[in-house]
N, CA, C and O atoms as CSV, one atom per row, in Angstrom:
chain,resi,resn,atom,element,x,y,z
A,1,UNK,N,N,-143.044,101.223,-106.865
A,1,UNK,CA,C,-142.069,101.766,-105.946
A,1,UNK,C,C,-142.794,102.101,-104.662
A,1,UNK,O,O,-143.933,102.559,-104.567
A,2,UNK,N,N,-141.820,101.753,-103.540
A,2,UNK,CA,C,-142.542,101.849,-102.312
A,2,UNK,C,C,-141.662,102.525,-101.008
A,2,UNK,O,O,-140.503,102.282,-100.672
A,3,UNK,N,N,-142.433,103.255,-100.538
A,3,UNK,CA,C,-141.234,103.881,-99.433
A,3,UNK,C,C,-141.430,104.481,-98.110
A,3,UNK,O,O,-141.731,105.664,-97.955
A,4,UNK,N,N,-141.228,103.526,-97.029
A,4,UNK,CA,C,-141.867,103.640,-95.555
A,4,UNK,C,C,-141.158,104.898,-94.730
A,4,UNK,O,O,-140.151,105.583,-94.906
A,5,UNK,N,N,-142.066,104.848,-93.878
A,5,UNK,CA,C,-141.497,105.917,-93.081
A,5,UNK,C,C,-140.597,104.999,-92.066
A,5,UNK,O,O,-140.921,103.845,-91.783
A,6,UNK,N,N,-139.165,105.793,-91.437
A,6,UNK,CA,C,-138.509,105.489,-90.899
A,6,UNK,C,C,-138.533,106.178,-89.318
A,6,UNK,O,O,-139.409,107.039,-89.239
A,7,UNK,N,N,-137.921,106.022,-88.317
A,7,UNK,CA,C,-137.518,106.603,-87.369
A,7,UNK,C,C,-137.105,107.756,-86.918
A,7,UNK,O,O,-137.302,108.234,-85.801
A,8,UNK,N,N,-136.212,108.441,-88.284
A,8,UNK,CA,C,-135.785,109.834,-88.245
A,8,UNK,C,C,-136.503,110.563,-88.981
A,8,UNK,O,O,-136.294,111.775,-89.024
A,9,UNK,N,N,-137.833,109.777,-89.958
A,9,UNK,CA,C,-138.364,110.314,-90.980
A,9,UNK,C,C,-139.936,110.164,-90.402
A,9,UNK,O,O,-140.702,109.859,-91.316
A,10,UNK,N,N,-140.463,110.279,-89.351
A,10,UNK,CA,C,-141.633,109.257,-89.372
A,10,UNK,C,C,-143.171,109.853,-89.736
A,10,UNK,O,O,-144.261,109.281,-89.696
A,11,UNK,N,N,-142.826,111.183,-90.094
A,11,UNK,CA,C,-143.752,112.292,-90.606
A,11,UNK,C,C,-144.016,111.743,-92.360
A,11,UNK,O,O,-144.958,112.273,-92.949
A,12,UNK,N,N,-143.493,111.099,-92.826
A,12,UNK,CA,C,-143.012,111.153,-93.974
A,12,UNK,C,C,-144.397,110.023,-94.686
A,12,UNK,O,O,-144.846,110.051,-95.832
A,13,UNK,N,N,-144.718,109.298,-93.775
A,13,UNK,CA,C,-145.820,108.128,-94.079
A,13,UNK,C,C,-145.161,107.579,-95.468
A,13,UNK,O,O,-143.991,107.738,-95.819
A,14,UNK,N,N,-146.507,106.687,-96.388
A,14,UNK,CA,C,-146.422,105.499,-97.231
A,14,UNK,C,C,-146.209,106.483,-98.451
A,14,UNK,O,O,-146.924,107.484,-98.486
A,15,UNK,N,N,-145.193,106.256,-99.549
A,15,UNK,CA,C,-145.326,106.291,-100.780
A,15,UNK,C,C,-145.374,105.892,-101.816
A,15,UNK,O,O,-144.201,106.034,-102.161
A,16,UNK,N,N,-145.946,105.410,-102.754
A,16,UNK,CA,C,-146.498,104.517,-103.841
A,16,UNK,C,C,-146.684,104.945,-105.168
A,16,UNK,O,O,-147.471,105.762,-105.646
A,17,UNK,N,N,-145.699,104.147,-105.738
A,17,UNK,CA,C,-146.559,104.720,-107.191
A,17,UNK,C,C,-146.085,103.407,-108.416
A,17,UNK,O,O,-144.995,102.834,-108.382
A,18,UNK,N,N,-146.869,103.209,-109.151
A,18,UNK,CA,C,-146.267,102.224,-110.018
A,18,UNK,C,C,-145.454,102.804,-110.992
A,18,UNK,O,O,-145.221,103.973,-111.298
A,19,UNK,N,N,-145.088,101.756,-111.396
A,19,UNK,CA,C,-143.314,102.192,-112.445
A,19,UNK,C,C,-144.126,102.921,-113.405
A,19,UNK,O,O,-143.848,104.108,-113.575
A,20,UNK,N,N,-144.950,102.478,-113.969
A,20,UNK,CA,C,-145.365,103.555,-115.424
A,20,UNK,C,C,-145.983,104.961,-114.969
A,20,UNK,O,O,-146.352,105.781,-115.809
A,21,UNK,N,N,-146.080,105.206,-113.502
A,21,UNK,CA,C,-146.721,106.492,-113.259
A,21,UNK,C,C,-145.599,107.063,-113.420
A,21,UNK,O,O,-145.503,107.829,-114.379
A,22,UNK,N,N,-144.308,106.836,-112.441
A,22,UNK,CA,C,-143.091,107.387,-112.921
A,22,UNK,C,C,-142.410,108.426,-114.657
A,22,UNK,O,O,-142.195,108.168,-115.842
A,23,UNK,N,N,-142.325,109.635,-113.700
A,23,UNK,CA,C,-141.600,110.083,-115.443
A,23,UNK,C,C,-140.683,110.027,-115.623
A,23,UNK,O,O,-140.240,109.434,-116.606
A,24,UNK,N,N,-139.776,110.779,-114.525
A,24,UNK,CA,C,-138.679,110.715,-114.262
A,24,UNK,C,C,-138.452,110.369,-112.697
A,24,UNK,O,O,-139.342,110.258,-111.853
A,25,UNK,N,N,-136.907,110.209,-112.479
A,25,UNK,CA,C,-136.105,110.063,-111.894
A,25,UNK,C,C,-134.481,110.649,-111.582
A,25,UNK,O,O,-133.511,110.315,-112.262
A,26,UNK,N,N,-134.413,111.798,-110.142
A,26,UNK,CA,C,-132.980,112.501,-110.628
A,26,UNK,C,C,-132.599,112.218,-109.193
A,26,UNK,O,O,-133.209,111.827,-108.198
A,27,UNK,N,N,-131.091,112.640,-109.528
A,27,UNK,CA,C,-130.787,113.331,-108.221
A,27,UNK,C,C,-130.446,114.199,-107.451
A,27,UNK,O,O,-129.653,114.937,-108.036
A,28,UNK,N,N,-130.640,114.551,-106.319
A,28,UNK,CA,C,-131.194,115.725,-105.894
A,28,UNK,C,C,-130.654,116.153,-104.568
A,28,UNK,O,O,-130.457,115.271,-103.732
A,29,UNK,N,N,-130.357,117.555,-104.233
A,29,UNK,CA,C,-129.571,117.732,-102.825
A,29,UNK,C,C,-130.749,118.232,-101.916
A,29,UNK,O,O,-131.691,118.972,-102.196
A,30,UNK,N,N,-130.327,117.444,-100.446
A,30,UNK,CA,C,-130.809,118.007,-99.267
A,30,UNK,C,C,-130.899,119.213,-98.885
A,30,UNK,O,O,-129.864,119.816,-98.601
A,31,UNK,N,N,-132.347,119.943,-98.775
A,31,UNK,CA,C,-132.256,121.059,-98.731
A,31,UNK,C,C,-132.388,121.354,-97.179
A,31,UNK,O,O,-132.967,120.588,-96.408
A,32,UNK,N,N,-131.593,122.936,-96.678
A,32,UNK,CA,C,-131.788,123.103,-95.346
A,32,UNK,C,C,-132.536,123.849,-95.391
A,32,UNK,O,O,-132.341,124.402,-96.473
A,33,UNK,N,N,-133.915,124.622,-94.591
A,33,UNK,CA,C,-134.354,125.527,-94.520
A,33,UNK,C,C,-135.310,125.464,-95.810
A,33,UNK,O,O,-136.016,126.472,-95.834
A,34,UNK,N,N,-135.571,124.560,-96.942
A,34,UNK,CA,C,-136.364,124.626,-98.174
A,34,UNK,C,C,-135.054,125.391,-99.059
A,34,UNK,O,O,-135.355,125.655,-100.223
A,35,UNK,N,N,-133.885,125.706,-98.706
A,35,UNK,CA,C,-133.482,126.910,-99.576
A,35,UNK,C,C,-131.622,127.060,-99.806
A,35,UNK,O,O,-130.951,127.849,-100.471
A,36,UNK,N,N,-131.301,126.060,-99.031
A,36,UNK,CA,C,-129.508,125.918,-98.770
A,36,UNK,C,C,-129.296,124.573,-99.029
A,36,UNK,O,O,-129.715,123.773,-98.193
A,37,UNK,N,N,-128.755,124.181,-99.973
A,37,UNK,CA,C,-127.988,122.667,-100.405
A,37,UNK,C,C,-127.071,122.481,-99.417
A,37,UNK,O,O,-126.323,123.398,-99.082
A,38,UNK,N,N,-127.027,121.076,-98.756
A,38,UNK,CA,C,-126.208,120.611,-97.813
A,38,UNK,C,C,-126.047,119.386,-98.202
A,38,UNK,O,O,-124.936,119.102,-97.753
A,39,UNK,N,N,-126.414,118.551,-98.706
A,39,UNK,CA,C,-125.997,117.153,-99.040
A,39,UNK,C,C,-126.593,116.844,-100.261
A,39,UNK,O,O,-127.711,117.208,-100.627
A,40,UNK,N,N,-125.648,116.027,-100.990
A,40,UNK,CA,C,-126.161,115.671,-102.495
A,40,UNK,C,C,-126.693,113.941,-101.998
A,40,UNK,O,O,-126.131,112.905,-102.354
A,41,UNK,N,N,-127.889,114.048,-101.118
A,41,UNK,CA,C,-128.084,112.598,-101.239
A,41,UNK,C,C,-129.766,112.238,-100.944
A,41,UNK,O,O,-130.367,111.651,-100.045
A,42,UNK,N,N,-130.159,112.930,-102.220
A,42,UNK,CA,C,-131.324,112.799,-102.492
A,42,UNK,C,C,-131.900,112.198,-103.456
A,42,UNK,O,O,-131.054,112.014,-104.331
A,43,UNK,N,N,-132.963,111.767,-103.781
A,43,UNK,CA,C,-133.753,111.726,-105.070
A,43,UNK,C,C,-134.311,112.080,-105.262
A,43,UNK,O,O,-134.934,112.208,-104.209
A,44,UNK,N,N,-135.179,112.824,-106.475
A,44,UNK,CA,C,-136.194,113.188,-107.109
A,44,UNK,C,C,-137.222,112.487,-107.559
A,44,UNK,O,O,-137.105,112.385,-108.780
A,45,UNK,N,N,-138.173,111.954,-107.170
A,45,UNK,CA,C,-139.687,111.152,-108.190
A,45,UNK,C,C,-140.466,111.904,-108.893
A,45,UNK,O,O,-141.166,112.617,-108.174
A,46,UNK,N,N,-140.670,112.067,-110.220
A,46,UNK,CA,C,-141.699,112.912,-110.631
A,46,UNK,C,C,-142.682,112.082,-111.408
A,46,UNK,O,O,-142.495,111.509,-112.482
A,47,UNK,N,N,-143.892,112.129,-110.577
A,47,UNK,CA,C,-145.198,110.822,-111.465
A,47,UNK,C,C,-146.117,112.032,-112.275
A,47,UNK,O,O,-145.835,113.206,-112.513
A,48,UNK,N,N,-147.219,111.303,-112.558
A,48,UNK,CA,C,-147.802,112.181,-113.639
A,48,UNK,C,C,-148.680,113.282,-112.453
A,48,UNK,O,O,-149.339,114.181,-112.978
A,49,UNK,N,N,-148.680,113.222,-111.278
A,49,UNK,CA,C,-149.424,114.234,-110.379
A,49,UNK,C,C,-148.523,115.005,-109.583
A,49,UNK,O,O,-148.715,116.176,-109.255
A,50,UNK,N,N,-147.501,114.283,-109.275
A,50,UNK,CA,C,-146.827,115.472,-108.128
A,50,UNK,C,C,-144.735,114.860,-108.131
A,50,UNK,O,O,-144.200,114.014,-108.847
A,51,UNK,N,N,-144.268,115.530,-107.295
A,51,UNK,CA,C,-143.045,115.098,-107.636
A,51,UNK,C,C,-142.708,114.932,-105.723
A,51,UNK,O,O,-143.280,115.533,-104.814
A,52,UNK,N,N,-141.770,114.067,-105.647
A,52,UNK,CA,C,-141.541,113.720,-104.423
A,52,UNK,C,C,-140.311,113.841,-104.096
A,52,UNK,O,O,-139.654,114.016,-105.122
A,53,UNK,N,N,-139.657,113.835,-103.163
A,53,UNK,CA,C,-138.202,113.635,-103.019
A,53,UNK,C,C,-137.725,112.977,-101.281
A,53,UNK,O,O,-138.060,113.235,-100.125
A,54,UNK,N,N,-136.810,112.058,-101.937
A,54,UNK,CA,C,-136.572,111.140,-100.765
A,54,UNK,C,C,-134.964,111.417,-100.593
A,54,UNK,O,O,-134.188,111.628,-101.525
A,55,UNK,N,N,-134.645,111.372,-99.248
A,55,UNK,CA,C,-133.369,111.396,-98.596
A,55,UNK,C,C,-132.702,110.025,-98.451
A,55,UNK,O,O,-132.841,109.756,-97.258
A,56,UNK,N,N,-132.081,109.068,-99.018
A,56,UNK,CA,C,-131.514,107.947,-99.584
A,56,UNK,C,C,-130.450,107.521,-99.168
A,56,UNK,O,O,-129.873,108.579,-98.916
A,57,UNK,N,N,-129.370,106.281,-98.763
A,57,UNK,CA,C,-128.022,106.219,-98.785
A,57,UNK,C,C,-128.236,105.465,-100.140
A,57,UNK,O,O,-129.239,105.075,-100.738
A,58,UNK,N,N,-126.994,105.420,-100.366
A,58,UNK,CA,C,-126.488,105.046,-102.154
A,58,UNK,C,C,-127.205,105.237,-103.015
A,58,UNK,O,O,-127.662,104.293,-103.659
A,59,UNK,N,N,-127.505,106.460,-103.275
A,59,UNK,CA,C,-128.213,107.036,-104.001
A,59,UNK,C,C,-128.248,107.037,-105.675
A,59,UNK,O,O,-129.160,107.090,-106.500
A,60,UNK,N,N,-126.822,106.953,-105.756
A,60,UNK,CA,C,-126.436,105.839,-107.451
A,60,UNK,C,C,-127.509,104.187,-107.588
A,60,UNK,O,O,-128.266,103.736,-108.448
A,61,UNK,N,N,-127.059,103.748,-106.328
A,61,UNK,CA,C,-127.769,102.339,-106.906
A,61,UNK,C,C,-129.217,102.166,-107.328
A,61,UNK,O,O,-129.662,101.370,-108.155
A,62,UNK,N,N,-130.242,103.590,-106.175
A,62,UNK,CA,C,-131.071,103.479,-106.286
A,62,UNK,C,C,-131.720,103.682,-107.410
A,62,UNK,O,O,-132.726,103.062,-107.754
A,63,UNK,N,N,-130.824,105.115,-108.421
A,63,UNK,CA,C,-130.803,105.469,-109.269
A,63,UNK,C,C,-131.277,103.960,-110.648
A,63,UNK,O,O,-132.205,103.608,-111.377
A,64,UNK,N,N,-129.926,103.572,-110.266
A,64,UNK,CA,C,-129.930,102.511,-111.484
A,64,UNK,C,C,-131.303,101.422,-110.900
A,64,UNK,O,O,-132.095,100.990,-111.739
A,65,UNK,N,N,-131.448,101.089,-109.541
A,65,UNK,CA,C,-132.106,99.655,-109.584
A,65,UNK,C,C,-133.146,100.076,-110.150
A,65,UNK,O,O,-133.564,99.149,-110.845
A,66,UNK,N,N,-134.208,101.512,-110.299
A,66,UNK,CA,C,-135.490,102.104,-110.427
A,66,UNK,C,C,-135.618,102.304,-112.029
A,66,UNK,O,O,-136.534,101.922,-112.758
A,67,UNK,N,N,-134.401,103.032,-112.383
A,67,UNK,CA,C,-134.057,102.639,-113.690
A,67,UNK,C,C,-134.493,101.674,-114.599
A,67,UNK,O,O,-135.202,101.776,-115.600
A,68,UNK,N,N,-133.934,100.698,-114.063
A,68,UNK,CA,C,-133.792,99.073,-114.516
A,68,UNK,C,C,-135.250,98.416,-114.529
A,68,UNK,O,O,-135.549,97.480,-115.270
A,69,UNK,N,N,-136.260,99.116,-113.473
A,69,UNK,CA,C,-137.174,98.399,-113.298
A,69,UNK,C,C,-138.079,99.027,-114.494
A,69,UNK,O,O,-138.696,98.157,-115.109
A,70,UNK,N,N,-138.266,100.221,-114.904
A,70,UNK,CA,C,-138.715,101.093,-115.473
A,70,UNK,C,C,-138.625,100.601,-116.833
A,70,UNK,O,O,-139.494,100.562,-117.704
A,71,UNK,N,N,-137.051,100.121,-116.860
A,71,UNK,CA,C,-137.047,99.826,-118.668
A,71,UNK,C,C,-137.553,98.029,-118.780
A,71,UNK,O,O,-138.118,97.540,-119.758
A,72,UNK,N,N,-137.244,97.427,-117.753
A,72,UNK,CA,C,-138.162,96.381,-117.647
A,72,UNK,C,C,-139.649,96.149,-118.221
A,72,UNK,O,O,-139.972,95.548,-119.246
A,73,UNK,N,N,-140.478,96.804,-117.256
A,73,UNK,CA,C,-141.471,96.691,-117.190
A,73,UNK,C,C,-141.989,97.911,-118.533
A,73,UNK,O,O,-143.204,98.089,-118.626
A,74,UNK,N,N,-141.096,98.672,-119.479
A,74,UNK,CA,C,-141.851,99.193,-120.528
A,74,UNK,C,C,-141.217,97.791,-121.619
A,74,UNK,O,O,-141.536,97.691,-122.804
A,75,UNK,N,N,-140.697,97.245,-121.213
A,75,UNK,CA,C,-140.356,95.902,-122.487
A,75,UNK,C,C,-142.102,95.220,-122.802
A,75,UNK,O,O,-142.771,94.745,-121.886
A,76,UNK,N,N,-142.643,95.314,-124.381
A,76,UNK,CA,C,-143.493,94.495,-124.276
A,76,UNK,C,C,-142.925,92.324,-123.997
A,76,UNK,O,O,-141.890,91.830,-124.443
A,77,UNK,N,N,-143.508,91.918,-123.557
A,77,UNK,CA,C,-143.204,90.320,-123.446
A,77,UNK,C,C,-143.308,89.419,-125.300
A,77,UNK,O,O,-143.106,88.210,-125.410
């Protein structure tokens, strides 16, 4: 999983982590101030070191596509 910094985000730099570092995956509201919910259009990453959270549109799909990749790639071949 990979996730650039954008224009409105550009503090935000490179994030990386491979699918099996991944534990979970939720979703998560925009916080104002660190401390007031204002938008439910977040995600949650939690790898085995730290947990991240990204501000997203379609935040369902992303849900499922990360999902999908996750149960993928734990399939042995």
């Amino acid at each position: 999983m990979v996730s650039l910094s954008s224009r409105l985000y550009p503090a935000m730099g490179i994030f990386a982590a491979r699918l099996e570092d991944i534990l979970s995956i939720t979703k998560y509201w925009t916080l104002f101030l660190g401390i007031f919910p204002i938008a439910p259009n977040s995600i949650s990453v939690k790898t085995h070191k730290e947990t991240f959270r990204f501000v997203v549109w379609k935040k369902r799909e992303w849900l499922l596509a990360i999902d999908a990749l996750r149960s993928a790639n734990a399939q042995p071949e």
